[in-house]
Residue, then its C-alpha position, 0 to 999 in steps of 0.5 A: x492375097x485373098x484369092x486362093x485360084x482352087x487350091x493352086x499357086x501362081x507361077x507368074x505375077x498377076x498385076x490385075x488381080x494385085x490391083x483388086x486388092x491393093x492400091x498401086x504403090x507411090x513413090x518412096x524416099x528409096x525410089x527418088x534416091x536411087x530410081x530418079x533419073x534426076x540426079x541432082x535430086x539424090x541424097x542417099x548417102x545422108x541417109x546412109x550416114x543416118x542409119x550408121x551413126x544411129x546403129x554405132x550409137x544403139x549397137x555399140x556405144x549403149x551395149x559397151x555402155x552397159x557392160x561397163x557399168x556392170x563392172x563400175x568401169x571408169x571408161x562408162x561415161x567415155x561411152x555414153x559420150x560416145x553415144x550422144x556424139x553419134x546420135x547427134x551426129x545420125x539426127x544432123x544426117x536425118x535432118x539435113x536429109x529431110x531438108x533438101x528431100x520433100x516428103x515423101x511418108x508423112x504418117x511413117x516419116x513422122x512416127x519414125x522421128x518421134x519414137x526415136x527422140x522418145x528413146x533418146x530422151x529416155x537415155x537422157x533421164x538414165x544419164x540424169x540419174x547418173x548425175x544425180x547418183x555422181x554428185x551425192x558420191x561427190x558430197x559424200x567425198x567433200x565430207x569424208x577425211x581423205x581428199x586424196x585423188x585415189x579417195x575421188x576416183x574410188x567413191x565418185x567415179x567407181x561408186x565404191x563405198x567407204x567400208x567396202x573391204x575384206x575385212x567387213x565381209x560376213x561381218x556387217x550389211x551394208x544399208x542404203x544409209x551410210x550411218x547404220x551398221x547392221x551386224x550379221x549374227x549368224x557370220x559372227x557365231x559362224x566365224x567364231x566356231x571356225x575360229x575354235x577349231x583353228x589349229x594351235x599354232x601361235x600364229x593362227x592363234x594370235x590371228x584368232x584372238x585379233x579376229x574375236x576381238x574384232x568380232x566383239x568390236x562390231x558387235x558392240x558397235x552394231x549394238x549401239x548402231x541399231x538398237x542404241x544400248x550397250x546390251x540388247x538384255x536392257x531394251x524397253x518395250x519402248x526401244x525394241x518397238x523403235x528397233x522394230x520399226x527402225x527395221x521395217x524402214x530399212x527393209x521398206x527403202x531396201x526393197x524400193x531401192x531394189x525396185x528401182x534398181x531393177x526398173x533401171x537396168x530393165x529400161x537401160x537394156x529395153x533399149x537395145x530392142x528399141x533400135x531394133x525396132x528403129x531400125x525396122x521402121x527406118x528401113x520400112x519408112x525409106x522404102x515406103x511400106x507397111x502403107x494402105x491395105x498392106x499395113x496389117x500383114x505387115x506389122x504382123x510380118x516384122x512383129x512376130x518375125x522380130x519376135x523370133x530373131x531376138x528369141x534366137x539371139x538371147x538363145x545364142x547368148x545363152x550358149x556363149x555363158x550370158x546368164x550363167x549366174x542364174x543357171x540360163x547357160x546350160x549349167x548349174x546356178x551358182x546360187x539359188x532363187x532364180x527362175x529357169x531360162x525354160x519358165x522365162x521362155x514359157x512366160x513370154x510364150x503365155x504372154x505372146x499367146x494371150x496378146x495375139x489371140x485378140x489381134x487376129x480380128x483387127x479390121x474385121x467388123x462387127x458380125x463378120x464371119x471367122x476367114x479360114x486365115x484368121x482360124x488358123x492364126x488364133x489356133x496358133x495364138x491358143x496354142x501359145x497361150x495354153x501350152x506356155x501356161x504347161x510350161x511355166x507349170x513344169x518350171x514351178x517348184x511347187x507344182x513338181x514338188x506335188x507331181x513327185x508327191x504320189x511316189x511316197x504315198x503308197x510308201x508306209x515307211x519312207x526311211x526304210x527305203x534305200x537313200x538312192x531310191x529317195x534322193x533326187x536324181x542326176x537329171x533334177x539338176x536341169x531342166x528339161x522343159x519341152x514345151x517351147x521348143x513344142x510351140x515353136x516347132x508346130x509354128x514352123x511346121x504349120x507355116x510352112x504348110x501355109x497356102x500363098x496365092x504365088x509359088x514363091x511365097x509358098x517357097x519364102x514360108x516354107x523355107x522359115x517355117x522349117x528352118x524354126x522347125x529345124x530349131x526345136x528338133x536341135x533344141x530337143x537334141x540339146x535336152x537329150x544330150x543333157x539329160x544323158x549327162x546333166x549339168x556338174x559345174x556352174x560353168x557353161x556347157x555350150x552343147x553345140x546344138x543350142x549353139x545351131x538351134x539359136x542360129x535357125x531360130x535367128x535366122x528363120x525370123x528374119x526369113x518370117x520378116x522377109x516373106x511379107x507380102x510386099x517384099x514378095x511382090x516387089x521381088x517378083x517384079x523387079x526378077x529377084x524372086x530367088x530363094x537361094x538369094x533370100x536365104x544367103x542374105x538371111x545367113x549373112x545378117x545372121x552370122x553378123x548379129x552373132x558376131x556382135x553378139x559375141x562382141x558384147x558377151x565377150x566384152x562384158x567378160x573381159x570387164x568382169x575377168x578384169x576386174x575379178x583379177x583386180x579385186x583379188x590382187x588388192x585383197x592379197x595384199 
């Protein structure tokens, strides 16, 4: 609303001042299903079918989906099956619906379907590279020597590779072409000092010689592979230039194929967040929102709100241990070469900032002058957008590295110096970033404090404005336990602060998605104007979307643990 009545908020709605500035609201699919009187007329459980079978196919079969092909699980194509099955069976319930239904949101109605055919075409070009990756492994099979079933199952349908094995490990570097073989130096020479120091028992010295002899076997053949010579001591400039070259290439379709890789999981898991967002539209379009002079406040209202629930829901992961091999579960990362969880947050921080810093003037013409609302809402985008930039500054390795550099500069002989006085200390092995929980608590604070023209808005924004207030601070409580005692094992920690903070965060964006201006006013028309009813259904869907949460990490652990087992079993034997 635009009027501000001096400073005070309404405690009863005024529906002549409404209709100053928003036209009255038509009839919706939602109002002819379920307040029509005719009751021929209703189809609503079509609709409900629809949104079942869609949601089975986005939050169930295609997560499944994906855990299963991070473990190159058999049971993937069961999935993705499974999914085409109930999108199938969610676009007959649409389309059956719209047939005995008129029109009622042409513009929503039509966005909605062709955005949800766009994804559902993109899950079809994933599959079609599956194919197209299933019959290469086939013609690989048709030409290899066993053409036994367990040969099959192993190449074609787990993707395994021929000279997968243990005894290859350290020894060779598998490239994308199956007839080069690239031999690991630094392991060799590794391998053959701890083969020296072996004791002299006869057996280990028998195993030693087998494993020297296997060495050399390689090594030659390596040197045949690559540099096509017996000995590298007798290359010519000409074939150490084609070495060269031959190396490049190689290096060159490596990092495509890791490109590709890498477009290929980020597309297959964007598209959990798409039927996310297919599921707002869905709701918005059936309801009939988001129309005529309400649509700016309300893609305002579901974008950012959207924003802050799935921001809760990759926390909540975090805590379950998703991620941990990159360090993102509170924990160490058992390899180096990630960026932290804290530069990531940083970034989409800088990166929500900068976009909407722009977008606060959509509808405003050219000259208008700068509304007390659209000041404080590019202020909140600035401060997005600059303290993101300090957040990913923290994060970077370069930047500390120069930031710790004036402790030695006044130091004329730093080896002088105690070891534990120049070591690292304890707190270096997390990281301690406050910056994203700065930005997200001054959000809430200053949104709760936002004036709205009736009580009860005021009361819906004060509500998830300070339950992302709430968030920081436990956020900030997760950093002080930390810091207390930092991270030892590479095993997630799970400080149950997180674990809280995640839960305010997810449930304070829903809340934000609530509060639009439309959803206040209906439910202050029909009596439904109740805080207490907003917040427990907010609760509820929250505790749902953890639970499912839950469901898929710990699905996608259970296939690794599994299949870890596996592995360990077959190399025992």
């Amino acid at each position: 609303m635009h009027h501000k009545h001096k400073g005070v908020s309404l405690a009863e709605l005024n529906e002549t001042e409404v209709a100053m500035w928003h036209s009255p609201t038509p009839p919706s699919y939602y109002t002819l299903d379920f307040d029509d009187e005719d009751h021929e007329s209703r189809h609503g459980t079509l609709m409900i079918m629809h949104g079942i079978f869609m949601s089975l196919a986005f939050f169930v079969s295609l997560p499944a989906g994906i855990a299963l092909r991070s473990v190159k699980h058999a049971a993937h194509g069961l999935a993705t099956l499974s999914f085409y099955g109930f999108c199938a069976l969610g676009c007959a319930s649409s389309g059956l619906y719209r047939k005995l239904t008129p029109n009622m949101c042409v513009n929503h109605d039509a966005a909605h379907r062709s955005q949800g055919y766009f994804f559902i075409l993109v899950t079809i070009a994933l599959s079609a590279l599956d194919i197209v990756a299933a019959i290469q492994r086939f013609i690989i099979y048709i030409r290899s020597a066993d053409k036994s079933f367990k040969s099959f199952w192993r190449i074609v349908v787990k993707s395994e590779s021929e000279r997968s094995g243990p005894e290859y490990e350290g020894l060779i570097e598998d490239t994308e072409d199956a007839s080069n073989i690239k031999l690991s130096r630094d392991s060799v020479e590794l391998q053959e000092v701890n083969l020296g120091e072996v004791s002299e028992d006869s057996h280990t010295q028998q195993w030693a010689n087998s494993m020297r002899q296997h060495q050399r076997q390689y090594s030659t053949m390596s040197e045949r592979t690559v540099f096509d010579v017996h000995s590298p001591t007798n290359l010519s400039d000409d074939t150490l230039e084609d070495s060269k070259l031959h190396r490049k290439l190689l290096k060159r379709r490596g990092l495509l194929s890791r490109i590709g890789q890498a477009a290929f999981l980020l597309t297959e898991r964007s598209l959990v967040l798409a039927g996310f967002a297919e599921v707002l539209i869905g709701i918005v379009t059936y309801t009939g929102g988001c129309r005529g002079s309400y649509v700016n406040g309300c893609l305002a209202h579901l974008i950012k709100g959207g924003i802050f629930w799935s921001y809760g829901l990759f926390s909540f992961g975090r805590f379950l241990g998703a991620f941990a091999d990159r360090g993102w579960a509170w924990n160490i990362a058992p390899s180096e070469g990630f960026n932290t969880a804290e530069f990531v947050e940083s970034f989409l921080i800088f990166f929500y900032g900068v976009t909407n810093t722009w977008m606060e003037r959509f509808g405003a013409k050219a000259g208008d002058p700068f509304t007390t609302k659209q000041i404080q809402h590019i202020s909140i985008a600035v401060m997005f957008c600059f303290a993101g930039l300090v957040g990913m500054g923290i994060e970077s390795k370069s930047v500390r590295k120069w930031l710790a550099a004036s402790a030695f500069a006044t130091l004329a002989h730093p080896s002088e110096m105690p070891r534990e006085a120049v070591e690292e200390p304890p707190s270096y092995r997390g990281s301690f970033n406050p910056f994203p929980a700065l930005v997200i608590g001054v959000t809430g604070a200053a949104m709760a404090a936002h004036f709205q023209t009736y009580v009860f808005q005021v009361q819906i924004h004060s509500l998830w404005g300070n339950l992302l207030v709430g968030a920081a601070v436990l956020r900030c409580l997760t950093y002080f336990l930390l810091w207390l005692g930092p991270p030892k094992s590479i095993l997630p920690s799970r400080p149950p602060t997180e674990a809280l903070s995640s839960f305010f965060l997810a449930c304070g964006g829903l809340v934000f998605m609530f509060s639009t201006e439309e959803v206040t006013l209906a439910a202050m028309r029909r009596g439904r104007d109740d805080v207490m009813m907003f917040l427990n259904v907010a609760v509820a869907i929250t505790c749902l979307a953890c639970c499912w949460t839950l469901g898929i990490v710990g699905f996608k652990g259970w296939l690794k643990s599994r299949s870890q087992t596996t592995v360990t079993f077959r190399n025992a034997a």
